[in-house]
Wavefront OBJ file of the C-alpha trace (Angstrom):
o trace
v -31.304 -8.925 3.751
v -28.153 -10.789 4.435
v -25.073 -8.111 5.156
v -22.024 -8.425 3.546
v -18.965 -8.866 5.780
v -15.941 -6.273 5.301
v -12.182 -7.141 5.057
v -9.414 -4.883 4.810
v -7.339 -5.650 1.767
v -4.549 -3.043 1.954
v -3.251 0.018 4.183
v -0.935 3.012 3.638
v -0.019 5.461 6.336
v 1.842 8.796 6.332
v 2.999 9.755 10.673
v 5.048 11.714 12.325
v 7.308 8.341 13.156
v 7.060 6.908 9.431
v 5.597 7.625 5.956
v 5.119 4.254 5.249
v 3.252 1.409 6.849
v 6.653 -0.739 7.706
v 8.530 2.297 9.121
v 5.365 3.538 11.145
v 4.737 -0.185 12.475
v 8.506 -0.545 13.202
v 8.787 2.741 15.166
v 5.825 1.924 17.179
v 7.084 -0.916 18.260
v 10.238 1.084 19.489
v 8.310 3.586 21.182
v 9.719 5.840 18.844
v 8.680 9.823 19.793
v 7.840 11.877 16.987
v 7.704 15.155 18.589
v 9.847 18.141 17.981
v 10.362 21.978 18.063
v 7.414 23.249 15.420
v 8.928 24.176 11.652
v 6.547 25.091 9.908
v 5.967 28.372 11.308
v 8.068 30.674 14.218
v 6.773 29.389 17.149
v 8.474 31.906 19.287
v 5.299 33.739 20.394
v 3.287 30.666 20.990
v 2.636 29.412 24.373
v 3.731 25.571 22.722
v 6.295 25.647 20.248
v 6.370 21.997 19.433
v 4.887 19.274 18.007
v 4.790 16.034 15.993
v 5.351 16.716 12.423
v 5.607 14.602 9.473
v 9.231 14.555 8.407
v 11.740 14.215 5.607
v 8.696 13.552 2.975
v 9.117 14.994 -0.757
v 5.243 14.821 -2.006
v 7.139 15.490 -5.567
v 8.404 12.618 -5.644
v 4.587 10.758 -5.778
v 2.460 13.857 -7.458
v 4.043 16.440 -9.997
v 3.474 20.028 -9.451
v 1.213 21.000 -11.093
v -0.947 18.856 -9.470
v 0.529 19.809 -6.044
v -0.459 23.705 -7.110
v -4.243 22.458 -6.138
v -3.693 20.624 -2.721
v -3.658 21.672 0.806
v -1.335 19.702 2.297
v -3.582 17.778 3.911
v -4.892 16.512 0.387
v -1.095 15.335 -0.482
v -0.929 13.296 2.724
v -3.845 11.382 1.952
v -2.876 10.786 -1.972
v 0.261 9.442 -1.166
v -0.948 7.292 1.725
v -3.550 6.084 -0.612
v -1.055 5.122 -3.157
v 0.743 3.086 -0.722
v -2.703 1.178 0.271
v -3.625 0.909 -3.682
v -0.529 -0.738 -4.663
v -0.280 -2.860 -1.133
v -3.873 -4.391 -1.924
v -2.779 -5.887 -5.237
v -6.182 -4.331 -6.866
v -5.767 -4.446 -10.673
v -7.254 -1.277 -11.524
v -7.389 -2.359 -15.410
v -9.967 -4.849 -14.042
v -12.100 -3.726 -11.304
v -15.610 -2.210 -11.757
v -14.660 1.456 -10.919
v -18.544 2.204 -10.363
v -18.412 0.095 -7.259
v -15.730 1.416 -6.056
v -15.745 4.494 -3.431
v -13.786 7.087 -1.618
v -14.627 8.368 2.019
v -12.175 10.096 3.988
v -12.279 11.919 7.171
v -10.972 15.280 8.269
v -11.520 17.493 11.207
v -10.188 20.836 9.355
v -9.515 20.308 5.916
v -7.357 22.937 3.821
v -6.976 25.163 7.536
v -3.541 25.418 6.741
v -4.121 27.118 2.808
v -6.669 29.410 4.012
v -4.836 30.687 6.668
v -1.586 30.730 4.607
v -4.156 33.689 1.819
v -5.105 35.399 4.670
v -1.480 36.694 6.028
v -0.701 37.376 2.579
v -3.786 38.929 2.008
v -3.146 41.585 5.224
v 0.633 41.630 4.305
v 0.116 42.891 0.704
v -1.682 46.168 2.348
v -5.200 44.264 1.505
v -4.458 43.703 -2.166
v -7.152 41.132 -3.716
v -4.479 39.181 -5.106
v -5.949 35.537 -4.729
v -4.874 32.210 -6.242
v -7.131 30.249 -7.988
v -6.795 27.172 -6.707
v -7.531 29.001 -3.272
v -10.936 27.598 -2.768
v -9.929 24.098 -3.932
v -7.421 23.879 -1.667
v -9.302 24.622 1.196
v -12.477 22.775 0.476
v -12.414 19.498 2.608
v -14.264 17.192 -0.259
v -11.698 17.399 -2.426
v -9.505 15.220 -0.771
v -11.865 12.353 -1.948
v -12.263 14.069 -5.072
v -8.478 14.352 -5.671
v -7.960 10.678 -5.092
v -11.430 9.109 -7.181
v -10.408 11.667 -10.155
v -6.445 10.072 -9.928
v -8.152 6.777 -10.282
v -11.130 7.278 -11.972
v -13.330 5.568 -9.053
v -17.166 6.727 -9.069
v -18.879 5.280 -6.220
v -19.597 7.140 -3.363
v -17.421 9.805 -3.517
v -17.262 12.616 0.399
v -15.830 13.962 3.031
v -17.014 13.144 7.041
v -16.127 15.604 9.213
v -16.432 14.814 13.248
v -13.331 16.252 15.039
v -11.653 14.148 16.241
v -13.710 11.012 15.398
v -13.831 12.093 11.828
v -11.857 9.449 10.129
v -13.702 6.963 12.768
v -16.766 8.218 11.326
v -15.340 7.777 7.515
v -14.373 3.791 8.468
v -17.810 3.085 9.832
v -20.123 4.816 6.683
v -17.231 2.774 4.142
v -18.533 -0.688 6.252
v -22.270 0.386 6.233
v -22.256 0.948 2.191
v -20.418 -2.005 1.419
v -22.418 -3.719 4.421
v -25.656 -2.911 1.991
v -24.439 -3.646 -1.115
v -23.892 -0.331 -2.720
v -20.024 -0.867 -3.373
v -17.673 -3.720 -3.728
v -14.640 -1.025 -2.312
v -14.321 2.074 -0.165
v -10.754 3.389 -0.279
v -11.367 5.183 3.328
v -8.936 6.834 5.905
v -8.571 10.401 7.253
v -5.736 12.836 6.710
v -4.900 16.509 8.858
v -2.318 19.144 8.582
v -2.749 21.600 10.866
v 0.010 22.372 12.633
v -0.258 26.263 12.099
v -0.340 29.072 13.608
v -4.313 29.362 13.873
v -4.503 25.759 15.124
v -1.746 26.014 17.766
v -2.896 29.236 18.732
v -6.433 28.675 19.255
v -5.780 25.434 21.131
v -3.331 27.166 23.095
v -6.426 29.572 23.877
v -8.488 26.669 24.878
v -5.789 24.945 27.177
v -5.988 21.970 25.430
v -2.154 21.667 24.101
v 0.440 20.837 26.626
v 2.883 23.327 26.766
v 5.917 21.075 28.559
v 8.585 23.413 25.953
v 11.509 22.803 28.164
v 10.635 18.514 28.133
v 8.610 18.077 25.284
v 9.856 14.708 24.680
v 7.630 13.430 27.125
v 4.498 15.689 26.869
v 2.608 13.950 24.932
v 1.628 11.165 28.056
v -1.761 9.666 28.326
v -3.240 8.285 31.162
v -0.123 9.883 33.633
v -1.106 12.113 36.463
v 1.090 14.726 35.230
v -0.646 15.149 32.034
v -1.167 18.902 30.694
v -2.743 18.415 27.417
v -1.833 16.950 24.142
v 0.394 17.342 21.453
v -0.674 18.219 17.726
v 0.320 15.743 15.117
v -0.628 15.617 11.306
v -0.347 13.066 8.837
v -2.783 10.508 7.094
v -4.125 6.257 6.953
v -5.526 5.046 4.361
v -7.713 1.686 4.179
v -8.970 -0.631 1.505
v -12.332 -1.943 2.725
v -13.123 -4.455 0.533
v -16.441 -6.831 0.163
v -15.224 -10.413 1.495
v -16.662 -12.506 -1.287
v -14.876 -10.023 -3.579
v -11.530 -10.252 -1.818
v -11.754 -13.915 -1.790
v -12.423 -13.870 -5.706
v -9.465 -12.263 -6.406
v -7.081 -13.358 -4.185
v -6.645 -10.563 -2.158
v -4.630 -10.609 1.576
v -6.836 -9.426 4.018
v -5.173 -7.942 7.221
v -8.418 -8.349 9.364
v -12.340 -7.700 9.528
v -13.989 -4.671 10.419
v -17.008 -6.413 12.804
v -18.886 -3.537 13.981
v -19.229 0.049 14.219
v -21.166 2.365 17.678
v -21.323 6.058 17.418
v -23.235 7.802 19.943
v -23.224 11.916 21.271
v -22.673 13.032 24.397
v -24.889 16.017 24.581
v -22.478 17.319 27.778
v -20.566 20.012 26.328
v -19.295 21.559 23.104
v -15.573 20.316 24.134
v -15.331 18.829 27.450
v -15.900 14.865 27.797
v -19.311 13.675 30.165
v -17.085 12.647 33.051
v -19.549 9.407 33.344
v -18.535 8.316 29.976
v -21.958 6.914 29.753
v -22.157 7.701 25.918
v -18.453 6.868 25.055
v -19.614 3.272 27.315
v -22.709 2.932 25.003
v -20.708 3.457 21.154
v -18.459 0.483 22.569
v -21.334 -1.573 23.654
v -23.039 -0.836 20.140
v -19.679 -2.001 18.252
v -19.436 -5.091 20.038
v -23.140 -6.064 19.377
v -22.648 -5.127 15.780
v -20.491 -7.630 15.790
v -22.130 -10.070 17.985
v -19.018 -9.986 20.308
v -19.093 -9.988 24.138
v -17.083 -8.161 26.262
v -15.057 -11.020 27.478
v -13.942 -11.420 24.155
v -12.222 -8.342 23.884
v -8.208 -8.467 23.685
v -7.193 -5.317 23.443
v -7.976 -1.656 23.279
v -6.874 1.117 21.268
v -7.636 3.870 23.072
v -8.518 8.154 22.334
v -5.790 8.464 24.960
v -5.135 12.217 24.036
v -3.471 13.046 27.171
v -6.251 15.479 28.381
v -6.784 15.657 31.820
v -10.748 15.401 31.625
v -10.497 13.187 28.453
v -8.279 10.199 29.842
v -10.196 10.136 32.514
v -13.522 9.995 31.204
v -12.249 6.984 29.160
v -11.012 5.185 31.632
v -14.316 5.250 33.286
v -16.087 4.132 29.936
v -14.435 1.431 29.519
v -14.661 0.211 33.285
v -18.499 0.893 33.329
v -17.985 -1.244 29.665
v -16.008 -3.861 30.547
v -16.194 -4.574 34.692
v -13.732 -6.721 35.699
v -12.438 -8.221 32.092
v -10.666 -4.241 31.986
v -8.079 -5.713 34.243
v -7.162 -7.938 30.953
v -7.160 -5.863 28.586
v -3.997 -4.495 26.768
v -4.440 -0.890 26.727
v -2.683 1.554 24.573
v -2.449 4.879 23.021
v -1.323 5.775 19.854
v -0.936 9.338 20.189
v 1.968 8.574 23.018
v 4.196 8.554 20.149
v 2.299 10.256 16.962
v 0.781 13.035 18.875
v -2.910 13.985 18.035
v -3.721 13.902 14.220
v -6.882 14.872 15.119
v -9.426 14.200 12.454
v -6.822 11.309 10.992
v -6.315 9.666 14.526
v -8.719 6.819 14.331
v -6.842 5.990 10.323
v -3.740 5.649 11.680
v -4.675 4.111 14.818
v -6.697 1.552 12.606
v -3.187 0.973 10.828
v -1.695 0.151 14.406
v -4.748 -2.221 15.285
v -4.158 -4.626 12.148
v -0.707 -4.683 12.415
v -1.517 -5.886 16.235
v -3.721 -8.735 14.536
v -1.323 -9.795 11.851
v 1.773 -10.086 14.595
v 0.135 -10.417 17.782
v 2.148 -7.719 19.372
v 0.689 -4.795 21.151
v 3.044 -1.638 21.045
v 3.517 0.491 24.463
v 2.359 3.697 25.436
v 4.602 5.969 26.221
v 5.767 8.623 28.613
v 3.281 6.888 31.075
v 6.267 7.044 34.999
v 3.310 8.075 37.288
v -0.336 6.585 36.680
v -3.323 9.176 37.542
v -4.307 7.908 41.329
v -7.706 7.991 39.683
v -7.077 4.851 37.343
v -7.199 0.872 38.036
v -3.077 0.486 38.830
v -4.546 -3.142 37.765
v -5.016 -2.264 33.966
v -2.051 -2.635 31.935
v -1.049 -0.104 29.550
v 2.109 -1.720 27.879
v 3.667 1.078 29.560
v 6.749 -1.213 29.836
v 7.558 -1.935 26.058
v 5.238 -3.792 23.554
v 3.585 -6.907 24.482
v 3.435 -10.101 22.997
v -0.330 -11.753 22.802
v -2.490 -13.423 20.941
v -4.727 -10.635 19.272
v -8.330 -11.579 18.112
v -10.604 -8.713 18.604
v -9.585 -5.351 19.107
v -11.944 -1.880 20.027
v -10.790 1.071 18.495
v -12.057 4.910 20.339
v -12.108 7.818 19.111
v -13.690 11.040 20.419
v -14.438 14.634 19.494
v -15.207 17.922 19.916
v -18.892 18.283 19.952
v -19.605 15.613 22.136
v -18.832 12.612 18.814
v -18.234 9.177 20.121
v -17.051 6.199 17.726
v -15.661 3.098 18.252
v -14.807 0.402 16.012
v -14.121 -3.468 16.503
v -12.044 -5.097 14.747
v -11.212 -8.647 14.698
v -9.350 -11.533 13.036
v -10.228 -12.738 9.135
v -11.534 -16.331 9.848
v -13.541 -17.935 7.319
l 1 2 3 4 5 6 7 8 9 10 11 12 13 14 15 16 17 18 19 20 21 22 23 24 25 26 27 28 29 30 31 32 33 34 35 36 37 38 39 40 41 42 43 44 45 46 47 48 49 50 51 52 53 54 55 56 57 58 59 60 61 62 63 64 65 66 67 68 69 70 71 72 73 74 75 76 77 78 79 80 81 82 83 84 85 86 87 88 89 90 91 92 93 94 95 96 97 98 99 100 101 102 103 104 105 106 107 108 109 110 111 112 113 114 115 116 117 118 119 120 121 122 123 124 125 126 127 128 129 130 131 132 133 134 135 136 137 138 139 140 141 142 143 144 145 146 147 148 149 150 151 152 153 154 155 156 157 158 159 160 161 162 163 164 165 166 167 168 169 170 171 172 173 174 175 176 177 178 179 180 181 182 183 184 185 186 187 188 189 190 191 192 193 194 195 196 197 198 199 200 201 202 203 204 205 206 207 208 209 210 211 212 213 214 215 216 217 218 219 220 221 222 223 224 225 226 227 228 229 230 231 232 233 234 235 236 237 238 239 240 241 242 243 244 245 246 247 248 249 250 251 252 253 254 255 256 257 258 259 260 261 262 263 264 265 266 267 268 269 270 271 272 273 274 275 276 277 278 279 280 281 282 283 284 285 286 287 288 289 290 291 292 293 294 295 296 297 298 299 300 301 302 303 304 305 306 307 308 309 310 311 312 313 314 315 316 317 318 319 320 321 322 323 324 325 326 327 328 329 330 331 332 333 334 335 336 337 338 339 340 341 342 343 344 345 346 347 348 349 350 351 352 353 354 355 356 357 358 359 360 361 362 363 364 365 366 367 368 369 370 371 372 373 374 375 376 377 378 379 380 381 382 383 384 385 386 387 388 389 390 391 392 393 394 395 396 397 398 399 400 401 402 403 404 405 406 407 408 409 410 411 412 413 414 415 416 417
């Protein structure tokens, strides 16, 4: 069986930098920082008391309330992000076979935020039973692909993936294995978090994980420096049109790039650390490139986890040089999450946004915050630490890694007929 090859025909993004694809792509390329003091919640207590939230966004304006009355937040990031995508793909929805068309997203926590949100008013109001009934819906992580396939009445494939970190990663790759196979023409795919709460921050305050630089926190979130202290929660959502090439072609469609190949593997180290060998996160790369019968020397650039983690930048770093030898030297290397934070489950969507933008311009955006580099990394390897870079882009690796020991990464590359 011959597989079908997999554009992507449109894109929408929500960030902490810019709730639209133009004004997330233009930011990046400023090295625009979208981290400030936490508002959704009083902080105070918290051992951080910042991070990068999405801003100035009025979800009324794209879904009426009583619609809203049934969605975490995390839900309304990813409808609105996947209107942008529908309408930027030019699909004519009068025309399209809906039955072949599917929705996979990715999130890490789901409705945290609404569940959390009952609970203090459950213990506030002296343990009165006084419940909403959209409670459940809200917090149930499948209906975020529900929401959006009952908006548009799509009925392919219709769930949820949910990997950590790697979720939406995870979401991308199962979108290119159906339509690989035949089983849909379209996967609108992406991921979408929200969980900048007081749960969230607190428990990864208990786990060390989140920097807690409150007196600089402009420059906290700073992967790959040696004065790293942990990363910076973000929240937000990407959505993707993955489309069947044949069917793209037929109607016309742009296509941004090709999604080439897909490598997941497990660590089996430890429930949240990184294997410091990186032999697993070195083996999903290999996988994605031979998916897409691409060698290593072919590589351009890498989008990297890049969390700012002390174990988990480092652990990358020696993945990719067990990967990629001496070609790692010429590589661009970036991460996203310099600038966006960590949208945990929603990363690798937003990332993927970055990665096509790269293709369609050739220009690499920087990494941020990045004065000192760890002692422990190649001082050869070039970050874009400097300011965005200006290259031809071809074929681009995208990582993404969670809790529970989850490695993904995807290669992208450009359309060429």
């Amino acid at each position: 069986m011959e597989l079908q090859r997999v554009v992507i025909t449109g894109m929408g993004a929500i960030t902490p930098i810019g709730n639209n694809v133009d004004e997330y792509w233009a930011a990046l390329l400023k090295g625009t920082l979208g981290v400030g003091p936490i508002t959704h919640f009083d902080p105070e207590k918290f051992a951080t008391r910042f991070a990068c939230e999405v801003k100035n966004l009025n979800v009324t304006d794209f879904i009426p309330h009583k619609t809203l009355l049934r969605m975490d937040p995390c839900a309304q990031f990813a409808m609105v992000s996947t209107m942008e995508a529908i309408a930027d793909s030019g699909l004519d929805l009068e025309k399209v076979n809906k039955e072949r068309i599917g929705v996979i997203f990715g999130s890490g926590i789901g409705g945290f935020t609404s569940m959390m949100d009952s609970a203090i008013a459950f213990v506030d109001s002296d343990r009165t039973p006084r419940f909403s009934p959209y409670l459940l819906i809200k917090v149930l992580g499948d209906v975020i692909s529900g929401h959006i396939s009952l908006k548009y009445g799509f009925r392919g494939p219709n769930y949820i993936t949910s990997a950590a970190c790697a979720s939406a990663a995870n979401a991308i790759g199962d979108a290119m294995h159906l339509i690989q196979l035949g089983k849909a023409d379209i996967i609108v795919t992406g991921g979408t978090e929200a969980s900048i709460n007081e749960t969230a921050i607190g428990g990864f305050n208990a786990m060390h994980a989140l920097s807690t630089r409150n007196d600089d926190y402009l420059h906290a979130s700073r992967p790959f420096d040696r004065d790293r202290d942990g990363f910076v929660m973000g929240e937000g959502a990407a959505t993707l049109i993955l489309e069947r090439l044949d069917h793209a072609l037929a109607r016309g469609a742009k296509i941004y790039g090709e999604l080439g190949g897909v490598g997941m593997t497990a660590d089996t180290f430890h429930i949240t650390a990184p294997a410091p060998d990186g032999i697993s996160a070195s083996t999903s790369m290999r996988l994605a490139m031979q998916d897409a019968n691409i060698k290593p020397e072919e590589v351009d650039y890498i989008n990297m986890h890049g969390t700012s983690t002390p174990q988990g930048d480092l652990s990358e770093c020696v993945a990719i040089q067990h990967t990629f030898g001496e070609h790692a030297s010429k590589l661009l290397l970036n991460s996203t999450k310099s600038m966006t934070g960590h949208l945990l489950g929603a990363g690798p969507a937003i990332e993927t946004v970055a990665i096509l933008k790269s293709i369609q311009h050739n220009i690499v955006h920087p990494t941020v915050n990045l004065m000192h580099l760890d002692e422990r990394i190649s001082p050869e390897w070039n970050f874009c630490a400097n300011g965005p870079v200006q290259r031809p882009i071809n074929v681009v690796l995208s990582n993404s890694f969670g809790f529970g020991g989850h490695n993904v990464s995807l290669l992208y590359k450009r359309y060429t007929a």
